[in-house]
Structures are given as C-alpha cells and as structure tokens.
N, C-alpha and C positions, 0 to 999 in steps of 0.2 A: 498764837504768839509763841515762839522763841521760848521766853525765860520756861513759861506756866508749862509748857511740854516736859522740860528737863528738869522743873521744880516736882513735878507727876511722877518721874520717870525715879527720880532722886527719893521720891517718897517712897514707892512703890521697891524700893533696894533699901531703903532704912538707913538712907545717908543722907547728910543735911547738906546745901548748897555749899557750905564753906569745907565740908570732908571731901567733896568730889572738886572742888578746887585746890586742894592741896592735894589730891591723887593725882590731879594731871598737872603741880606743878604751876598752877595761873596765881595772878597775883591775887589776894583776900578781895572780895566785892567785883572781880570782872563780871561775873556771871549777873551777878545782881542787876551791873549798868544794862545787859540786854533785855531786861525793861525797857528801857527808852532807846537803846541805839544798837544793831546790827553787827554779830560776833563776828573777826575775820572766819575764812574759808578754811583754815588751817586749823583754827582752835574750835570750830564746829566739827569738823572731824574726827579730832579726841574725843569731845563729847560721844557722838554718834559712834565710836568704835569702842567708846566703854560701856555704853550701853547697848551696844548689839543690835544698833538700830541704826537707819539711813539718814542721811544727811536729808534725804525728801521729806524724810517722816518730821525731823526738827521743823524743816519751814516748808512743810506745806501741810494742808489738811488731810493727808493720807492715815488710814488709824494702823495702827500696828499694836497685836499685843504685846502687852508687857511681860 
C-alpha cells in the first residue's frame, strides 16, 4: 500500500506525515486520504524525488533500501 510505504520511508527520515506534507507544500491530511484512494502522478513524484526513491518502489512491491 501507498500510504504504509511513505508512512516507513517518513519514519525511517524522523519526519511525521504532516512535516513531509508541508515540505512539499500539499494540503494538511492528502497524504493520510491515500489510505483509501490513489495520489495523482504528479504528487507521487514529489513524494518519490524527496525520498530518493522510484515512483515503482511507492506502488509496487519492489524493496528498495532505505
């Protein structure tokens, strides 16, 4: 899943969901709704370019260190 990746990935950097939502700018709780529903193409790619990681590693089961 989406969220539990970059909830990991968030952990694993000592930043809590709402610090890496206001780094890149998203509104408070986007990140939270991809729990239940699918980030656009464009705001997975902040994601995946702040953490140094591929947009395949977010959605898919590929492992990548952290």
């Amino acid at each position: 899943m989406i969220y539990d990746k970059i909830k990991k990935l968030a952990d694993a950097k000592g930043i809590s969901i709402n610090q890496l939502e206001r780094d890149l700018d998203f509104s408070s709780s986007s990140i939270s709704k991809w729990k239940s529903s699918n980030p656009t193409s464009s705001k997975l790619k902040q994601v995946a370019s702040y953490f140094g990681v591929t947009m395949d590693y977010l959605i898919d089961n590929e492992k990548q260190e952290v």
